[in-house]
C-alpha positions as CSV (number, residue, x, y, z in Angstrom):
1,X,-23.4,26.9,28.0
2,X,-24.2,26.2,24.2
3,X,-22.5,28.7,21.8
4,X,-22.4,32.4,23.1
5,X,-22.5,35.1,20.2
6,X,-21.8,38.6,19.8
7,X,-22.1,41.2,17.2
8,X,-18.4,42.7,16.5
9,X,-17.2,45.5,14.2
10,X,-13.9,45.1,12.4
11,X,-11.9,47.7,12.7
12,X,-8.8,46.4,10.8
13,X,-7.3,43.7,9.6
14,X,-3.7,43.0,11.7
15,X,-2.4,39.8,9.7
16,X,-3.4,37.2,6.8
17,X,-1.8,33.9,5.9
18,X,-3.4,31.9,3.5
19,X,-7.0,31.4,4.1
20,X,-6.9,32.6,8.1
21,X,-7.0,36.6,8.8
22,X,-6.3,38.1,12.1
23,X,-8.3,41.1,12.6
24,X,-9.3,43.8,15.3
25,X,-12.3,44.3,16.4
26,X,-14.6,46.3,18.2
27,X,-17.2,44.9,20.8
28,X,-20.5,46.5,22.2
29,X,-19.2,48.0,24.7
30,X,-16.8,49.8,23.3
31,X,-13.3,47.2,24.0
32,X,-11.2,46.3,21.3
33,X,-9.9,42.8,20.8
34,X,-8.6,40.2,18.3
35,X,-10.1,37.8,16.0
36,X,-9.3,35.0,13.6
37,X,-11.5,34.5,10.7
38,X,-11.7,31.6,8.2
39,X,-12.0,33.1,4.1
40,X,-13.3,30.0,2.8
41,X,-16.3,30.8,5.5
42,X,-17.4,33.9,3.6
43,X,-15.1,35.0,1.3
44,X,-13.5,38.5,1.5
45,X,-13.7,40.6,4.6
46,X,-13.8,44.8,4.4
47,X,-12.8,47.3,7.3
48,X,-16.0,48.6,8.8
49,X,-18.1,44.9,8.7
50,X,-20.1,43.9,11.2
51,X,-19.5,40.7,12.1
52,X,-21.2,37.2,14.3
53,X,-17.8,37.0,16.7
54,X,-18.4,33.0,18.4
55,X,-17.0,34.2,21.9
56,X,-17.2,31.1,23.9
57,X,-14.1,29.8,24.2
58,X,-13.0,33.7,25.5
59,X,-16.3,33.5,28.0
60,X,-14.5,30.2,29.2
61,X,-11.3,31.3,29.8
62,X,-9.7,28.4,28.0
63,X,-6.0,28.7,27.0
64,X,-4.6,27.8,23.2
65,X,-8.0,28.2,22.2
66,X,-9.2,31.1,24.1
67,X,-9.5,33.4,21.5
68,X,-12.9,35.1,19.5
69,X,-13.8,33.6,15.8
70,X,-15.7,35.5,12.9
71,X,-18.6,32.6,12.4
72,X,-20.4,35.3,9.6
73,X,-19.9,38.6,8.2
74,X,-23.4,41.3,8.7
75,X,-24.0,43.6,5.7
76,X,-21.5,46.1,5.8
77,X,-21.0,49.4,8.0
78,X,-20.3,52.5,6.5
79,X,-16.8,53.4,4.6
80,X,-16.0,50.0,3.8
81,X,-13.1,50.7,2.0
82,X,-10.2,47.5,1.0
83,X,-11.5,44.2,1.3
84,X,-9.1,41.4,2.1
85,X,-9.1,37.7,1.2
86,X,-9.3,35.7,-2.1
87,X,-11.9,35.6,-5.2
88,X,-13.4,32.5,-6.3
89,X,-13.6,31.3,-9.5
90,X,-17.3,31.1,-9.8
91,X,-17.0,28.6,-12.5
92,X,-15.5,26.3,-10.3
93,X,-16.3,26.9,-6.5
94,X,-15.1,23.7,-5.4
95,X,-11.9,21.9,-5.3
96,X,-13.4,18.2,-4.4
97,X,-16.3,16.2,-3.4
98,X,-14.8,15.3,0.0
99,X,-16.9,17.3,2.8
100,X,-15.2,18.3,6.0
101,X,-16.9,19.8,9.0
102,X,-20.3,17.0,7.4
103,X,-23.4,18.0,8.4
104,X,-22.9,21.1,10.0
105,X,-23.6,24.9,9.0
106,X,-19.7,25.0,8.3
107,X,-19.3,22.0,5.8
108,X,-16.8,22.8,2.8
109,X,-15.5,20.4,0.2
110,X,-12.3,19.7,-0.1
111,X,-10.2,17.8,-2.8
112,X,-9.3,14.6,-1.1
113,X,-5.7,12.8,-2.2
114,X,-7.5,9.5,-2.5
115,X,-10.5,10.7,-4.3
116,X,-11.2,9.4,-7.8
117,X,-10.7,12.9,-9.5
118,X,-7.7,13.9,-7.6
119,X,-4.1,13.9,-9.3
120,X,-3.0,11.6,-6.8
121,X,-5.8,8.6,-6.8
122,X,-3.7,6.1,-8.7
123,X,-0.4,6.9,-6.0
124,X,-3.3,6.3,-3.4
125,X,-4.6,2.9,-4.9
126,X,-3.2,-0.5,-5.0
127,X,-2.1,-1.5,-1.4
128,X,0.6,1.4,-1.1
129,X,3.0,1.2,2.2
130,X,4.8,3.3,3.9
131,X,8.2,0.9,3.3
132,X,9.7,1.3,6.3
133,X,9.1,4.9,7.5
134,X,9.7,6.4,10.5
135,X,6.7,8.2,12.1
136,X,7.1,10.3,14.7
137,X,4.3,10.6,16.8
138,X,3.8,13.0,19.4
139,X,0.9,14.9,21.8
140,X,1.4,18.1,22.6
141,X,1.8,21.1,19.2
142,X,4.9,22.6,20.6
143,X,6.6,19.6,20.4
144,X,6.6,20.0,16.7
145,X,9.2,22.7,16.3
146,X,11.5,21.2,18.9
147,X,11.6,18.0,17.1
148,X,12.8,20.0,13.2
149,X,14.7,22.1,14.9
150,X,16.9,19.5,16.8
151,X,17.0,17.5,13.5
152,X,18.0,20.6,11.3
153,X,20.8,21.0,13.8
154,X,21.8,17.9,13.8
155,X,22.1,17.9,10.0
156,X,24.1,21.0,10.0
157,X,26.7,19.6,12.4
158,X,27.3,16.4,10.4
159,X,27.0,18.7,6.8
160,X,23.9,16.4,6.1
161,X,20.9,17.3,3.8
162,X,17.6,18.3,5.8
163,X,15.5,14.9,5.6
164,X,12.5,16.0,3.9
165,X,9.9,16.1,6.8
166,X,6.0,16.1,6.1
167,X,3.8,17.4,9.3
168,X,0.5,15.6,9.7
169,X,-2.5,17.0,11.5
170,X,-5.2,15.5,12.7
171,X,-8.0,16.9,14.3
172,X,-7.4,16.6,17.9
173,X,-6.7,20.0,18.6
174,X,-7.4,22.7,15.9
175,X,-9.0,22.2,13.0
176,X,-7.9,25.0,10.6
177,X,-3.6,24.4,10.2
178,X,-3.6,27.8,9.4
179,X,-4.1,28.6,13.3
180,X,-0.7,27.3,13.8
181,X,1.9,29.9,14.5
182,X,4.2,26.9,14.6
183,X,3.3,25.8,10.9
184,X,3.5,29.4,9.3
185,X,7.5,29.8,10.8
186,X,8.3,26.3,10.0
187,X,7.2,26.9,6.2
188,X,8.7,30.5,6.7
189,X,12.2,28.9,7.3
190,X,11.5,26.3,4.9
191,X,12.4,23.4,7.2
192,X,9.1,21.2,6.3
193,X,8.6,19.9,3.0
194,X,4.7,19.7,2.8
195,X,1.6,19.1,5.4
196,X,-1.3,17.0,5.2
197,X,-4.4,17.3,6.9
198,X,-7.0,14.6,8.0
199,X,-10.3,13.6,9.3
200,X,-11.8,16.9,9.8
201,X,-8.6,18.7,10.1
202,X,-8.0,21.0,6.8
203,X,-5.8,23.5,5.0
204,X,-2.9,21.5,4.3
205,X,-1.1,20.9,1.1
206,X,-3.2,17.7,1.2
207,X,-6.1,16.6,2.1
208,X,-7.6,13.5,3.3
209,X,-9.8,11.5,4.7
210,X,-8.3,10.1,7.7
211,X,-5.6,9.2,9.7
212,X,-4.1,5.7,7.4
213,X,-4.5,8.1,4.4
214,X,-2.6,10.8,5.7
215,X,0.6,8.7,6.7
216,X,-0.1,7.2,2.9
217,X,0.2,10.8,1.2
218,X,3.0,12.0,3.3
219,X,4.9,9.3,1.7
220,X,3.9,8.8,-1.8
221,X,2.5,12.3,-2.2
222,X,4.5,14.5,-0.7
223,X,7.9,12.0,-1.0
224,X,9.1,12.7,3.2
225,X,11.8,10.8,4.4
226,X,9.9,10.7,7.6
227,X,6.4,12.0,8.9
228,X,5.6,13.7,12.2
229,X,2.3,13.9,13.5
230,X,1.2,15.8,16.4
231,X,-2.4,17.1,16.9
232,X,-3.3,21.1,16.4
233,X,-2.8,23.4,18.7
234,X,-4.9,23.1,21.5
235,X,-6.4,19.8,23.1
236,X,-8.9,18.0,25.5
237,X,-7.9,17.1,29.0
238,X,-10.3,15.6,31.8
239,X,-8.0,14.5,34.3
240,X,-8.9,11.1,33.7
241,X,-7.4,8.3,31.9
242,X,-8.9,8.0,28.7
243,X,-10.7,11.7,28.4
244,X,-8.0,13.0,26.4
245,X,-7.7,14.4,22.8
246,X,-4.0,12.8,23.2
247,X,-5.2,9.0,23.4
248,X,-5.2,9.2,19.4
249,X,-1.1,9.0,19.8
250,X,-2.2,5.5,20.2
251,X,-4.2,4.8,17.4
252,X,-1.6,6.5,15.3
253,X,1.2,4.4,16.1
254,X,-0.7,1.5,15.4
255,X,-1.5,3.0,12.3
256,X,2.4,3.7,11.3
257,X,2.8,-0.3,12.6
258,X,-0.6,-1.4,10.5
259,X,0.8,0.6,6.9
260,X,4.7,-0.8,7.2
261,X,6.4,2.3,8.9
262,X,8.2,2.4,11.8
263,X,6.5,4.2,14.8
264,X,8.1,6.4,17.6
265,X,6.2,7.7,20.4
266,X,7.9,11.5,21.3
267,X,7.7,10.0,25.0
268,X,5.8,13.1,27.5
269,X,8.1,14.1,30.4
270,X,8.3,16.6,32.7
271,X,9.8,17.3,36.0
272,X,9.0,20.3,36.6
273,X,5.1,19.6,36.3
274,X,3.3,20.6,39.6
275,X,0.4,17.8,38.4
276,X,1.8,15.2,39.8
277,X,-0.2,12.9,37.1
278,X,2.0,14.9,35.0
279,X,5.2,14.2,36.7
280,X,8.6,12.5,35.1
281,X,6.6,9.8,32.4
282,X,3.1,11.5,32.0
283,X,-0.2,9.4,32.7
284,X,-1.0,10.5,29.0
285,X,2.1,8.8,27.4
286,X,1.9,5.6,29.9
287,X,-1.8,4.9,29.1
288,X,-1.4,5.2,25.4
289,X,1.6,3.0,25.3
290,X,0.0,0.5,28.0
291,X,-4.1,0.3,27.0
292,X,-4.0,1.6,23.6
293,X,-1.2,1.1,21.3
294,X,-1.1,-2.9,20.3
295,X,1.8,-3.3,18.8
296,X,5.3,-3.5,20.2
297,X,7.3,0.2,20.2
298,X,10.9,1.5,20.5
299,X,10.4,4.2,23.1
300,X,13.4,6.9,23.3
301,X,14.4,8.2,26.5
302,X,16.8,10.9,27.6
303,X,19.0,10.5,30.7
304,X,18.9,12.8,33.3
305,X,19.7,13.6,36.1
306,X,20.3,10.5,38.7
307,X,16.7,11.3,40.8
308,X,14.8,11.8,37.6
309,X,15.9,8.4,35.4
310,X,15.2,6.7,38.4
311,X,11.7,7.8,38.9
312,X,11.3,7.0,34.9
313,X,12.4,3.4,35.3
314,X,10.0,3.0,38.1
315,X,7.5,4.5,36.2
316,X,8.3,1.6,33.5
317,X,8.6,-0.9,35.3
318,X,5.1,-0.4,37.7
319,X,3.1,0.1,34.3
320,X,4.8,-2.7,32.4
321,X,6.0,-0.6,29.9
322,X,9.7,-2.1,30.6
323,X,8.0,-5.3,29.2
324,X,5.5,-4.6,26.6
325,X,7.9,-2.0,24.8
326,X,11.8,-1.5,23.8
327,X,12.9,2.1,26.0
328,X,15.8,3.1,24.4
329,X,18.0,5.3,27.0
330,X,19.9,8.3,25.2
331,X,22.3,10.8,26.6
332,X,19.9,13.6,27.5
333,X,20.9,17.0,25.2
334,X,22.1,20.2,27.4
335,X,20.3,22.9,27.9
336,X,22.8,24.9,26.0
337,X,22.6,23.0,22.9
338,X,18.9,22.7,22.6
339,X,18.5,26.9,22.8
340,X,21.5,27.1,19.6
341,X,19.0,24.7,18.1
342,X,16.0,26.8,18.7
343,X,17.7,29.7,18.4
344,X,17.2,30.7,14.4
345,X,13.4,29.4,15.3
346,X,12.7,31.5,18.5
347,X,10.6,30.7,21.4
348,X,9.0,27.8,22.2
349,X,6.6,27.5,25.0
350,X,4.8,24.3,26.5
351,X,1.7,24.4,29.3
352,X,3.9,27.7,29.7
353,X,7.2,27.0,30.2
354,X,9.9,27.2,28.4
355,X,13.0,25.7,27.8
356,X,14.6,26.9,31.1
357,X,11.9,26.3,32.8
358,X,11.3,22.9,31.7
359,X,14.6,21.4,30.4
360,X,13.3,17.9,30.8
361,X,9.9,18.3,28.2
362,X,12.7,19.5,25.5
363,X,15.3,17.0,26.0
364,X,12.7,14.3,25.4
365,X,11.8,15.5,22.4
366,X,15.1,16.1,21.2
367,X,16.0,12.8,22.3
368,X,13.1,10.9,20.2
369,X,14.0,13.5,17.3
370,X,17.8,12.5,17.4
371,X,17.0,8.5,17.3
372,X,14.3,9.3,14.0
373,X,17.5,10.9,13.0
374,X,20.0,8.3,13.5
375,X,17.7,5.8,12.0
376,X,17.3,8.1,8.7
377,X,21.2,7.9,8.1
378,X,21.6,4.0,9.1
């Protein structure tokens, strides 16, 4: 299929954070429909603009990422009236020397933390470690918020500070941070410290290269307490046992093992999954944690009901993980106290479902959150 293009009118411009705009436009055939649009692509964009829409992923009906993207703004229609974006100071276009998106039409430089004429090179230099910080990894975006806002609430029962919590993004899923909804209310609600982008990932607070880097700069950069790293929205499944976007969970706990921090997998469960590869311990969390990840893990677990912990222990014990790992069994959170948690966030949604709907996804999360937690204060 290639790339399938479009010529698009904007008819207004709905929403901007940062560097990403949401706009309406108007097709060919006379529809009107959304779009996102990058600035640093272009630069401004003006009402009345014709516009290169990439409409692929709409064409294939995909799901987080099934949406239309400005790739380059025409010359102008007529009545072109407010333009909306940011001006560049043409005396200094660039921030860095570090290119992300290399070699393609879309390459932009970015200031790198560990680049020599960053602010931060020295911090970056000399062997730095993590000393002993917890990193908690997980697959899926919308396990993000669950994960803050079941350690916000946890703080607020035992009158505790908010640990200071630095999101990490790699580039698993979406590439621009500013596509996540979950990001903007997090920083809205101020319950993240900082973000840092890597590999090819970009827009965080910082910037760099790849995934050892990133874990590096949440620490000494940005100062968290703990980091949490979870791909973008969206991902890459195949329905086999390696052909996913998630397998990196692997690489990154190694990583968090490698640079002195302590790693903890956000374990993927579900009962109410109709793929039955899905089902109770998902065949994403048990490959990562069986073929991928080298070094030895403390994996949280929530009990649940009777039927349900059973079928997880025999998923552990069948894969090896029983042996190879440390499960850590935790009274599973109710139902009720995980939506009083969410409830100054708002909806969260997974493959979905929400939190009704799939009580067993949240509690797992919460139950990996809660032991980050635990380990914070000890």
């Amino acid at each position: 299929m290639g790339i399938r293009w479009e010529i698009a009118v904007v008819k207004e411009i709905a929403a901007q954070d940062g560097d990403l705009l949401e706009c309406t436009v108007r097709m060919a055939d006379g529809s009107e429909t959304g779009a996102f649009y990058d600035l640093q692509l272009n630069g401004p964009l003006l009402p009345g603009s014709r516009v290169l829409l990439n409409t692929t992923a709409v064409e294939l009906g995909l799901g987080t990422g099934g949406m239309h993207f400005v790739h380059a703004v025409l010359p102008p229609m007529n009545g072109a009236a407010e333009s909306y974006g940011r001006k560049e100071d043409a005396s200094n276009p660039y921030d860095g020397h570090i290119m992300k998106l290399r070699y393609t039409s879309l390459q932009r430089a970015v200031l790198a933390a560990e680049e020599p004429v960053s602010p931060y090179h020295s911090l970056m230099s000399g062997g730095r470690r993590l000393d002993g910080m917890p990193v908690l990894v997980g697959e899926l975006h919308s396990m993000l918020p669950v994960a803050v806002a079941w350690m916000r609430s946890l703080a607020e029962a035992e009158g505790l500070h908010m640990p200071r919590i630095v999101y990490v993004m790699g580039d698993g899923g979406a590439l621009p941070i500013g596509l996540s909804r979950h990001v903007r209310r997090l920083r809205e609600l101020d319950w993240l410290t900082g973000t840092v982008t890597y590999g090819h990932a970009y827009g965080g607070d910082v910037e760099t290269v790849n995934k050892y880097t990133g874990l590096l700069a949440a620490r000494v950069v940005l100062e968290a307490d703990l980091a949490i790293v979870i791909q973008g929205p969206g991902m890459v499944g195949t329905a086999t046992e390696y052909g996913h976007s998630g397998i990196e969970t692997g690489e990154l706990l190694h990583a968090a093992a490698v640079l002195g921090g302590l790693p903890v997998p956000i374990p993927r469960i579900s009962f109410e999954e109709e793929r039955e590869r899905h089902r109770g311990l998902s065949h994403h969390t048990v490959t990562v944690l069986r073929d991928i990840v080298i070094t030895k893990t403390r994996l949280p677990l929530p009990l649940l009901k009777p039927e349900e912990s059973r079928r997880l222990t025999s998923q552990l014990q069948s894969s090896g993980l029983d042996r190879k790992h440390e499960p850590v069994w935790r009274e599973a959170p109710s139902v009720e106290a995980m939506e009083k948690a969410l409830s100054a966030y708002g909806s969260v949604t997974s493959m979905g479902k929400g939190l009704r709907e799939s009580p067993s996804f949240f509690a797992a999360i919460c139950t990996a959150a809660e032991y980050v937690f635990r380990l914070l204060r000890s």
